[in-house]
PASE-275344 format. One record per atom (N, C-alpha, C): residue in three letters; x, y, z. Coordinates in steps of 0.2 Angstrom, whole numbers, plus 5000, padded with zeros to 4 digits. Example, Ala and Ser with C-alpha at 12.3 -4.5 7.8 and 13.67 -1.06 7.14 Angstrom:
% residues 2
ALA506649725039;ALA506249785039;ALA506649845039;SER506449895035;SER506849955036;SER506450005039;
END
This chain:
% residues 277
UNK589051964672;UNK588751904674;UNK587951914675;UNK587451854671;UNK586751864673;UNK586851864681;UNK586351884686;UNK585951884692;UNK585351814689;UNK585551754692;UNK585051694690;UNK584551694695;UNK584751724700;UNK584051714705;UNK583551784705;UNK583851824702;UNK583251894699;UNK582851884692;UNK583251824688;UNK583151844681;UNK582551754682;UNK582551714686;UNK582151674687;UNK581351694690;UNK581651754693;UNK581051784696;UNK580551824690;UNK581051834684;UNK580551874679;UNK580451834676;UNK580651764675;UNK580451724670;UNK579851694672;UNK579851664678;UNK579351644682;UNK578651714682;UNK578651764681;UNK578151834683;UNK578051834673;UNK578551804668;UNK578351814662;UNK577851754660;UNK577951694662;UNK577751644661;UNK576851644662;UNK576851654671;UNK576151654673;UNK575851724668;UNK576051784666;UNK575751824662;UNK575551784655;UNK576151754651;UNK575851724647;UNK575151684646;UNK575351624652;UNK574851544653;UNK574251574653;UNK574251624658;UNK573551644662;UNK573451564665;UNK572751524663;UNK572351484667;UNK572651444664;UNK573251414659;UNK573251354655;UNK573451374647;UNK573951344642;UNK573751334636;UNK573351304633;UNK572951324633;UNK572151304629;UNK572151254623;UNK572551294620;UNK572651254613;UNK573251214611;UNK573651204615;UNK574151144615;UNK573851104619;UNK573351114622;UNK573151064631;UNK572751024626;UNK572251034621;UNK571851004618;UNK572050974612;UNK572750984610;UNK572750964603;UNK573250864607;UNK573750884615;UNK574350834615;UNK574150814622;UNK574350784623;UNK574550734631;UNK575250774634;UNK575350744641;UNK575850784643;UNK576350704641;UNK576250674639;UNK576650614639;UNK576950634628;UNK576650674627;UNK576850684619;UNK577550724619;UNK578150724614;UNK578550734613;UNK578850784608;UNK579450814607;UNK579350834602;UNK580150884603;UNK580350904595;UNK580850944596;UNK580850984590;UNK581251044591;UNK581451094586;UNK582151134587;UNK582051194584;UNK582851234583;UNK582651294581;UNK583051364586;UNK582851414585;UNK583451414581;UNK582951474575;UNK583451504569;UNK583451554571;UNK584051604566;UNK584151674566;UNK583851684559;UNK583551714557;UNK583251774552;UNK583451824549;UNK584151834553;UNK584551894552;UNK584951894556;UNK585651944554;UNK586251934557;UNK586151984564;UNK586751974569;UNK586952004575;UNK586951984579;UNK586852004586;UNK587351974591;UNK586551954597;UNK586751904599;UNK586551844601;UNK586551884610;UNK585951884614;UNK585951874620;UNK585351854622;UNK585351824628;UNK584951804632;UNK584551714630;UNK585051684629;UNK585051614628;UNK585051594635;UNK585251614643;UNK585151574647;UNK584351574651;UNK584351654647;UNK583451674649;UNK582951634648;UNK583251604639;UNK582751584636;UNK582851494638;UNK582951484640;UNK583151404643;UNK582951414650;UNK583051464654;UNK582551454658;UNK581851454657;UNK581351484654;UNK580651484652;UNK580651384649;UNK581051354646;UNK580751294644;UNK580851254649;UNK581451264652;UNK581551214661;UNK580951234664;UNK580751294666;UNK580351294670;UNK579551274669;UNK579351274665;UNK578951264662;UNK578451184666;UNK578051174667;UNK578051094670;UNK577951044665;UNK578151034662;UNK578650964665;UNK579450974662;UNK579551044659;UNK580051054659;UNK580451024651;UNK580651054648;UNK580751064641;UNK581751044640;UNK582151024637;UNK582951034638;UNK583151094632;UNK583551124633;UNK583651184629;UNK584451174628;UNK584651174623;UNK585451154622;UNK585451214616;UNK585951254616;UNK586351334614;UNK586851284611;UNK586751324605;UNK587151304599;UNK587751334598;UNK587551414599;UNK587951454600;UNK588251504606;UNK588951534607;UNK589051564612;UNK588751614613;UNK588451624620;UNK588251694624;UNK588751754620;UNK588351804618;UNK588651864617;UNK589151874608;UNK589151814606;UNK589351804599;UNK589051834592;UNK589451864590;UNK588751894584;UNK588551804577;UNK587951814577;UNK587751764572;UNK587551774565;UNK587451714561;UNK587151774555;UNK586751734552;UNK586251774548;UNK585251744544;UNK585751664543;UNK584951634546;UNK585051554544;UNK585451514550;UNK585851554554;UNK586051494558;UNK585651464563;UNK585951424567;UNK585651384573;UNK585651404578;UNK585351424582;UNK585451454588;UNK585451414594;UNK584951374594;UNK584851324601;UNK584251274597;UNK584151224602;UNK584051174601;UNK583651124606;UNK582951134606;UNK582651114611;UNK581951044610;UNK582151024615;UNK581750954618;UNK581550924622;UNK580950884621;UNK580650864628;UNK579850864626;UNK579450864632;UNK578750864629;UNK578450934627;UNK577750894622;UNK577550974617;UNK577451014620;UNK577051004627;UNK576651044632;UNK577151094635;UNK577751074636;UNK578251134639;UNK578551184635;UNK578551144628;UNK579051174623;UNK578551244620;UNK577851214618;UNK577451244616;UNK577151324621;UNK577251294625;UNK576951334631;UNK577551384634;UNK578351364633;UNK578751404634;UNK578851474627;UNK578751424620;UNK578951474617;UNK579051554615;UNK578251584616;UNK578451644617;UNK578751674622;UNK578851664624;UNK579051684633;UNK579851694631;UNK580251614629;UNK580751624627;UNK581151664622;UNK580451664616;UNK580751714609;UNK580651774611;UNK580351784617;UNK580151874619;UNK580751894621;UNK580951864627;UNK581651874629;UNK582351874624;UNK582251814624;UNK582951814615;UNK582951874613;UNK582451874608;UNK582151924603;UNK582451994606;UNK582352024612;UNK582452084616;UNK583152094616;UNK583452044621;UNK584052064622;UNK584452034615;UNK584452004611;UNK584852024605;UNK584852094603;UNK584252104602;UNK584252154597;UNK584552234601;UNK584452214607;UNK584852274612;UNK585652274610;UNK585852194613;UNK586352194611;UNK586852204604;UNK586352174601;UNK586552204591;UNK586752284592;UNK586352314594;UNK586252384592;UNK586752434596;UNK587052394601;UNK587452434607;UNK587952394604;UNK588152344600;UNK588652334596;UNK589052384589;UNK588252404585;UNK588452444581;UNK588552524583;UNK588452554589;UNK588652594592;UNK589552584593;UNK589652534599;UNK590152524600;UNK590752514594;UNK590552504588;UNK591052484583;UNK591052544580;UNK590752614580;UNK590852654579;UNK591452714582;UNK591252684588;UNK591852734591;UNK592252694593;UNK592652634591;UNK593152624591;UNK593952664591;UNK593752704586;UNK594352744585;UNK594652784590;UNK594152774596;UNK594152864600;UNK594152804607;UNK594152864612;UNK594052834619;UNK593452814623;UNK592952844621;UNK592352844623;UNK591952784626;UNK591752754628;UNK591352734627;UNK590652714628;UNK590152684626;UNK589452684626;UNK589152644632;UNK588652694634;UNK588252674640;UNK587652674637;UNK587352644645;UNK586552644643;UNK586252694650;UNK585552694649;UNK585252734652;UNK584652714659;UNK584352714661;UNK583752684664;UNK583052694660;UNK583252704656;UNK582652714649;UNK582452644649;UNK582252574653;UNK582252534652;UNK581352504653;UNK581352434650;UNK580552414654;UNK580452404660;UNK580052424662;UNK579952414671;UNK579852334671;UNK580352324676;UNK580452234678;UNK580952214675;UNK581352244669;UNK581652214665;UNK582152244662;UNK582752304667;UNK583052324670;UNK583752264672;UNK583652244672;UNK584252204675;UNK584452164667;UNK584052124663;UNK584152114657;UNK584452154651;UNK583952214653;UNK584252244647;UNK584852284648;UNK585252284653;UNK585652304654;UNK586252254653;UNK586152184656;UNK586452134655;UNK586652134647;UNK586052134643;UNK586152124635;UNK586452194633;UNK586752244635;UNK586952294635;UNK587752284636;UNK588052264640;UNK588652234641;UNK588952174636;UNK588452144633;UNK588352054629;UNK588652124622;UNK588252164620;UNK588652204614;UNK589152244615;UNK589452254619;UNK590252294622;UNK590152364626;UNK589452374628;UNK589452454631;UNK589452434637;UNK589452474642;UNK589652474649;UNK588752504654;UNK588752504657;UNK588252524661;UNK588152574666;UNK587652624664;UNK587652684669;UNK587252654675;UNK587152694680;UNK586752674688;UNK586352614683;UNK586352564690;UNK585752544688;UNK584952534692;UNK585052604697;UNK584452614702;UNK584652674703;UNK584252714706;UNK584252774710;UNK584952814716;UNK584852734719;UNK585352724724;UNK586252714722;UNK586352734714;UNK587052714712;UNK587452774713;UNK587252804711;UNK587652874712;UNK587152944715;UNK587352994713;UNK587053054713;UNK587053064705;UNK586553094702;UNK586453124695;UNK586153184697;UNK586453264697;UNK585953294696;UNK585753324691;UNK585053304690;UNK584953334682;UNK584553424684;UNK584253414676;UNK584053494678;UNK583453494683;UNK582953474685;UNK582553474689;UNK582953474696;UNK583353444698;UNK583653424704;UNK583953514706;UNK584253504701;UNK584553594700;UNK583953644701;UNK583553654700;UNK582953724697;UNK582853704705;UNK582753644710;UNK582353634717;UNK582953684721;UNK583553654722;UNK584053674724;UNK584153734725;UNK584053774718;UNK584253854720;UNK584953874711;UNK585353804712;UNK586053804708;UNK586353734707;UNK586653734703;UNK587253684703;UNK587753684711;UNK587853744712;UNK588453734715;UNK587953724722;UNK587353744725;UNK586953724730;UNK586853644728;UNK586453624726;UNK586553544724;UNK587053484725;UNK587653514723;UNK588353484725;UNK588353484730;UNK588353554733;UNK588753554742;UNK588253504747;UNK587553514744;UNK587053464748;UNK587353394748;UNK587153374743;UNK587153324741;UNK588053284745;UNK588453314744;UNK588953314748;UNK589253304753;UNK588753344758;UNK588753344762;UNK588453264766;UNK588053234760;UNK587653174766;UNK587853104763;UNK587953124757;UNK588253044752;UNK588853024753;UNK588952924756;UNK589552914758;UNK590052934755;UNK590852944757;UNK591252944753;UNK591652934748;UNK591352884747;UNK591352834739;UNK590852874734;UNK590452894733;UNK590052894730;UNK590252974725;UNK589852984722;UNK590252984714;UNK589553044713;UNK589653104712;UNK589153144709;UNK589353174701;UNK588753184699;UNK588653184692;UNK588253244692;UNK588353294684;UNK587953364687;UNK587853354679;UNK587053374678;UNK587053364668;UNK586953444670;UNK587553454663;UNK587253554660;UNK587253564654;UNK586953614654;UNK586753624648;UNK587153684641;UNK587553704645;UNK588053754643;UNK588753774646;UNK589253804644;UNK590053814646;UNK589953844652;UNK589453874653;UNK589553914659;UNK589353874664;UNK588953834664;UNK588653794669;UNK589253724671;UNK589553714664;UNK590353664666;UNK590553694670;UNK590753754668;UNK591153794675;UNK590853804681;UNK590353814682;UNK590053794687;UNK590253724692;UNK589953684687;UNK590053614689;UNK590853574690;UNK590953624688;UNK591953594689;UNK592053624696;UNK591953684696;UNK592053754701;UNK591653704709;UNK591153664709;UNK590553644713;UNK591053594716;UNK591453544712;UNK591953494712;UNK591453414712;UNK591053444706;UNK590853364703;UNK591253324698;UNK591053254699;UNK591653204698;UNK591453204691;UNK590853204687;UNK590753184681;UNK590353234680;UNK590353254672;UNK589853314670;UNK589453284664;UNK588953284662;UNK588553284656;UNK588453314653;UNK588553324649;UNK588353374642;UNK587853364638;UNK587253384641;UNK586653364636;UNK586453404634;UNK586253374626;UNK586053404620;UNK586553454615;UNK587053454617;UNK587453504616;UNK587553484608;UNK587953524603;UNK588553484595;UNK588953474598;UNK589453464592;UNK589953424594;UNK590653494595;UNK590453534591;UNK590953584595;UNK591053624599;UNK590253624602;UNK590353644609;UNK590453614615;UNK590353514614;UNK590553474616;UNK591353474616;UNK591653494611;UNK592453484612;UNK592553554616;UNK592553614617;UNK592653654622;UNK592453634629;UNK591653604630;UNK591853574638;UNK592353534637;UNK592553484634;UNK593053434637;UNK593753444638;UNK593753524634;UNK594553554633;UNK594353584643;UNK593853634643;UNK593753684648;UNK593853624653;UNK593553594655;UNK593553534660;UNK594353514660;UNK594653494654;UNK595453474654;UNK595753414661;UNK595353354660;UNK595453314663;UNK595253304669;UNK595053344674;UNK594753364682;UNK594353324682;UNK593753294678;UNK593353264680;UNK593053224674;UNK592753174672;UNK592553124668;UNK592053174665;UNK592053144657;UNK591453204653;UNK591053144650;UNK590353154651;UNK589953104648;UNK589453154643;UNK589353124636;UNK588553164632;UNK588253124633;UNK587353164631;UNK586853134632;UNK586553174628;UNK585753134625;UNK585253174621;UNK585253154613;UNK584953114613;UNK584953104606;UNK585253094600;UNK585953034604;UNK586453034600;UNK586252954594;UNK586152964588;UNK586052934586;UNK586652894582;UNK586552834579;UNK587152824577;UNK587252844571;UNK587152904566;UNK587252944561;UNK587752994566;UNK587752994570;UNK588053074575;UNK588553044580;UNK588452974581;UNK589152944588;UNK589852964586;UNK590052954579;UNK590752964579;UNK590953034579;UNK590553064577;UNK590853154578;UNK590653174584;UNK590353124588;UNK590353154597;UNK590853114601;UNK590953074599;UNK591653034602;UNK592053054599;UNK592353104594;UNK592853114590;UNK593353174595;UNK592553204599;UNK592653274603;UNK593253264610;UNK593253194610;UNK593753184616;UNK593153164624;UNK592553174623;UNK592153114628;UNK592253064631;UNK592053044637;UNK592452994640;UNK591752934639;UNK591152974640;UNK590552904641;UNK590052954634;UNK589752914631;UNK589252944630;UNK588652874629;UNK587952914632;UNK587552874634;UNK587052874630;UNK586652834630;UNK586152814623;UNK585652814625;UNK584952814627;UNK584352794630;UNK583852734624;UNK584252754618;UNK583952714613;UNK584152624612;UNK584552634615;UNK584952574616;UNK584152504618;UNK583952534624;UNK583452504626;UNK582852524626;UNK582752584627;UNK581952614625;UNK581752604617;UNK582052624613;UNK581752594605;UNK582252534602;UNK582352504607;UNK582652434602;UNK582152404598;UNK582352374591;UNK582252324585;UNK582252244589;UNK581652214588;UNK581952144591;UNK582252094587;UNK582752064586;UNK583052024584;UNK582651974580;UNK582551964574;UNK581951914572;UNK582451844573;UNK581951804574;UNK582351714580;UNK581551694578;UNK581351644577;UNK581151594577;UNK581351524580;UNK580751494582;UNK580751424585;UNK580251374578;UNK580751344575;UNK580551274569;UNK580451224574;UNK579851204573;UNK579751114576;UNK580051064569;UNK580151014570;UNK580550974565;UNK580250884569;
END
């Protein structure tokens, strides 16, 4: 479920970076009293998120735009359909536009992409994450659109778990120093994660008694040894530049998550367009 009171707060922070003082060249061309309607198209097929985003940039807009979704949240669409459907005066509609196709555009194309992952490893157990590889401010969305394609969500702040990567490690001394600390102060519940880099340091990390291990950067047959060596004791995640030419032979290893940073950091936006008619 979107956060509508977080996701109004960036809408509102996307708007005022747009307007700046005014649009200039809709103010000069209409009256606020002028009218008008159109319909966002797809350009290309995939899957469809952040229609309630983009409905809020034309509501909120003064005097306020009506946005009617043609289609369902999280549905894949295909070139040429009708996506939503927007009315009311030029000044709102005009002046929301970008704002709203920034958004659409974004998290579609997130969600497209964490969809063609996800249909990739269908055959296996795996499944796809995302990373904090995100826009700053714009972390809660693209995560959202992340879930709208089928993958699941890693931390989504600092404070969600423990991750120790390798920098946390080299401070610490070890893995297994790391763990014990760390251990010793994080609630009960809480969940530590140790990324390594090789078999030796799995054992490690098994030996330390972390709950989840990352395998970063590894192949895929060395990847299937940890997940054998490990043998259930703890969740196995890969990381590192798993492309979608390489997911299904990394999921094939027996992996429980693997995570993607591409998913959000180099997303393709979704071509969408707004037709006036």
């Amino acid at each position: 479920m979107l956060n509508m009171l977080a996701t109004t707060a960036i809408v509102k922070h996307a708007l005022e970076e747009d307007l700046g003082p005014g649009d200039l060249t809709s103010s000069a061309l209409f009256t606020p009293a002028e009218r008008g309607q159109g319909e966002i198209l797809a350009r290309q097929e995939g899957v469809i998120a952040g229609l309630p985003v983009a409905g809020l940039a034309f509501q909120m807009l003064p005097p306020g735009a009506k946005f009617i979704p043609l289609v369902t949240e999280g549905n894949r669409i295909i070139a040429g359909q009708r996506v939503a459907r927007v009315e009311g005066p030029l000044l709102a509609i005009l002046g929301a536009e970008r704002v709203a196709l920034n958004f659409l555009q974004r998290l579609s194309g997130i969600a497209t992409l964490t969809a063609r992952y996800v249909e990739l490893v269908k055959p296996y157990q795996a499944k796809i994450c995302d990373t904090r590889k995100t826009v700053p401010g714009l972390r809660l969305l693209d995560k959202y659109a992340v879930r709208l394609g089928g993958g699941v969500n890693h931390r989504l702040n600092l404070g969600d778990a423990v991750l120790l990567k390798d920098n946390h490690i080299k401070a610490a001394g070890s893995i297994t120093a790391a763990v014990t600390r760390a251990r010793r102060v994080i609630p009960l519940t809480a969940k530590i994660e140790v990324e390594v880099e090789n078999l030796a340091q799995v054992e490690e990390a098994l030996a330390a008694g972390a709950d989840i291990i990352m395998v970063d950067n590894m192949e895929p047959g060395e990847m299937r040894r940890a997940v054998e060596l490990v043998g259930g004791r703890a969740l196995v995640e890969a990381s590192g530049g798993i492309t979608l030419d390489r997911v299904a032979d990394v999921a094939a290893t027996g992996i429980d998550y693997i995570s993607v940073g591409a998913l959000t950091h180099s997303v393709t936006a979704l071509d969408l367009s707004l037709e006036l008619y």
